[in-house]
C-alpha positions as CSV (number, residue, x, y, z in Angstrom):
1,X,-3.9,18.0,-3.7
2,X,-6.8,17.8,-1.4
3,X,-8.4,15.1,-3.5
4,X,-5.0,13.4,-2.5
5,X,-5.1,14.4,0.8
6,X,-8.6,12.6,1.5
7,X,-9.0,9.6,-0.7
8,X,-4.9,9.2,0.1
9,X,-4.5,9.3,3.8
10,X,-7.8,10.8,5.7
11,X,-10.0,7.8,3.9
12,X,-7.6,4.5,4.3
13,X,-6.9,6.0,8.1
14,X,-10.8,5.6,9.1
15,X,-10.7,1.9,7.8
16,X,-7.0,1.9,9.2
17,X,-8.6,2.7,12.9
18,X,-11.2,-0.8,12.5
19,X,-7.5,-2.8,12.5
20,X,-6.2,-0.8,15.2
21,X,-9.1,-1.6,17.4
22,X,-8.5,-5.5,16.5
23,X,-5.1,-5.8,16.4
24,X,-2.7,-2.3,17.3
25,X,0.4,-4.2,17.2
26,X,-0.4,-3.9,13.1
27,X,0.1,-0.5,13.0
28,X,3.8,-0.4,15.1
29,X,4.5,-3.2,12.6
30,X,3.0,-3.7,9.4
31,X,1.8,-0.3,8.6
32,X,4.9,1.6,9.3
33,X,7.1,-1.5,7.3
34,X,4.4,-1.0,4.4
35,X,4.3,2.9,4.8
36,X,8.5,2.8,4.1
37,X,8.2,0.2,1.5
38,X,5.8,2.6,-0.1
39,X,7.8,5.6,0.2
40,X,11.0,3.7,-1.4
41,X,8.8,2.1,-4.4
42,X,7.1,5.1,-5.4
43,X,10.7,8.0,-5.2
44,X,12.3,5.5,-6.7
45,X,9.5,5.3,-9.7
46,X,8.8,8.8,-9.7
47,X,12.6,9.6,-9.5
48,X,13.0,7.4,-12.6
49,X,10.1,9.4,-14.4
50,X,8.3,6.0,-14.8
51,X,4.8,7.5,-13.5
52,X,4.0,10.7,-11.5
53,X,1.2,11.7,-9.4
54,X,-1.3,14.7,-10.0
55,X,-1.0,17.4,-8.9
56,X,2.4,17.7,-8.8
57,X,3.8,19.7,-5.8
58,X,7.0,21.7,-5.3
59,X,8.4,19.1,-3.2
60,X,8.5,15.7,-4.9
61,X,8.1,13.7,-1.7
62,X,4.7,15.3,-0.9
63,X,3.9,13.6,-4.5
64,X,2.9,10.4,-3.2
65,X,2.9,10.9,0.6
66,X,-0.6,11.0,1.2
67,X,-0.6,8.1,-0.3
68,X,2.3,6.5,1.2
69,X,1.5,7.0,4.7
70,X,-2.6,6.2,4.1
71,X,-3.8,4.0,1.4
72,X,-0.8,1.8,1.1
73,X,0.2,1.6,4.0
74,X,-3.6,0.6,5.1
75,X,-3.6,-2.0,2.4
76,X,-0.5,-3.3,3.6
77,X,-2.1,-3.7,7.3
78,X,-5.4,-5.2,6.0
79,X,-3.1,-8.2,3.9
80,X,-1.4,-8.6,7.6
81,X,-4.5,-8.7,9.5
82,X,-6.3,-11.2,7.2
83,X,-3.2,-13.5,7.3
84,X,-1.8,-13.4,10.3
85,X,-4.7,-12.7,12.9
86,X,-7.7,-13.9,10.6
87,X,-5.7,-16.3,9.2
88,X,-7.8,-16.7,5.9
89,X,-6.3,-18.8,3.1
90,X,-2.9,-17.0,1.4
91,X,-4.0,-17.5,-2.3
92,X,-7.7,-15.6,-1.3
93,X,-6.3,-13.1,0.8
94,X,-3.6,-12.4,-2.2
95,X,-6.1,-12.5,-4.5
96,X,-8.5,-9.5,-3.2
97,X,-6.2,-7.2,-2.0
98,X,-4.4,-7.5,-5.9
99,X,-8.0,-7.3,-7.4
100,X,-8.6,-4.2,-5.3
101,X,-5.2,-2.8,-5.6
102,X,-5.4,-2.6,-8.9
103,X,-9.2,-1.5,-9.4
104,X,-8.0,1.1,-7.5
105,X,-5.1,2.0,-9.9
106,X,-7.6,1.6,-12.9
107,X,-9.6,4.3,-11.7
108,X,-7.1,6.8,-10.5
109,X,-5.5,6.3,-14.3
110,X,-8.9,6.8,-15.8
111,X,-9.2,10.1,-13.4
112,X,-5.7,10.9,-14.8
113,X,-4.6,11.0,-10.7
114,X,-1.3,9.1,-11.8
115,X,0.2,9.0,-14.8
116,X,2.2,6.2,-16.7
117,X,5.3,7.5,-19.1
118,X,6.0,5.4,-21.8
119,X,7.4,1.9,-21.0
120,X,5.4,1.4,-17.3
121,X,2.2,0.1,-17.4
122,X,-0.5,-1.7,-15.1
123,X,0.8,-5.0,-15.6
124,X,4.2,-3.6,-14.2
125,X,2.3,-1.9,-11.2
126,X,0.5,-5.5,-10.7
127,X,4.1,-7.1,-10.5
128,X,5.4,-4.1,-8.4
129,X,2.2,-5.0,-5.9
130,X,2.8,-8.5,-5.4
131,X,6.7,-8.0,-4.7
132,X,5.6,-5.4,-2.3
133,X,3.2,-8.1,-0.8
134,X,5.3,-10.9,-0.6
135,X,8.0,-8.6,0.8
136,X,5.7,-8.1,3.6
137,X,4.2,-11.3,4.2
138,X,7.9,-12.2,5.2
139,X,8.2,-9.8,7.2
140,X,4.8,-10.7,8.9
141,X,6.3,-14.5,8.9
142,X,9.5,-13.5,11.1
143,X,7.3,-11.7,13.2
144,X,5.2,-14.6,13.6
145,X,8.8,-16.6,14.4
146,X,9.7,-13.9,16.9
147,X,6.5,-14.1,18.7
148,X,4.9,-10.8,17.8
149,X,2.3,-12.0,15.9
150,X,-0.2,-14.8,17.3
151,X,0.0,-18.6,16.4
């Protein structure tokens, strides 16, 4: 649980403070969208005994919060930053935060920090990552529309 605690929230939130400094309308945007994107995704996985965290807790919402409110949601606030205010190419910025998404993944299933039951795998989790991406880089695009975001 503390593993979880540090590498999940504490970690991502000291990188998470480097965006704030750039650009704090990230985190009253982005990060809370990604943060309850995350949340939904992963009860709704865990729910369906698709995968499951370790260790387990007595409350199943503490399974993935750390998580949920740190390393996604900082992920999800470093893809904003790097389109929207950095404005780096889509495909590149897609590209690395998938690679390291997943790296990521890789090692916390070779650490046996998340396990997969039978038909989910890390192809599906690739898939569940870009839906989750694209989901908010239209989000991030309305916000651009409305003004919120710089041109």
């Amino acid at each position: 649980m503390y593993f979880n605690f540090f590498a999940g929230l504490i970690l991502p939130c000291l990188f998470g403070i480097y965006i704030y400094r750039k650009a704090p309308v990230i985190l009253l945007t982005a990060y809370i969208f990604t943060a309850l994107l995350s949340v939904s995704f992963n009860q709704l996985g865990m729910q369906s005994g698709l995968w499951k965290v370790v260790p387990k807790p007595e409350v199943i919402l503490f399974e993935s919060l750390f998580l949920d409110l740190g390393y996604f949601a900082v992920f999800g606030a470093f893809f904003t930053y790097f389109l929207y205010f950095k404005k780096w190419k889509r495909v590149y910025v897609y590209g690395a935060i998938l690679l390291l998404m997943n790296g990521f993944e890789l090692i916390a299933l070779y650490m046996e920090k998340v396990l997969y039951s039978a038909p989910w795998n890390v192809y599906y989790t690739f898939f569940t990552y870009l839906a989750c991406m694209i989901t908010v880089d239209s989000y991030g695009y309305v916000l651009k529309k409305l003004r919120v975001y710089p041109y």
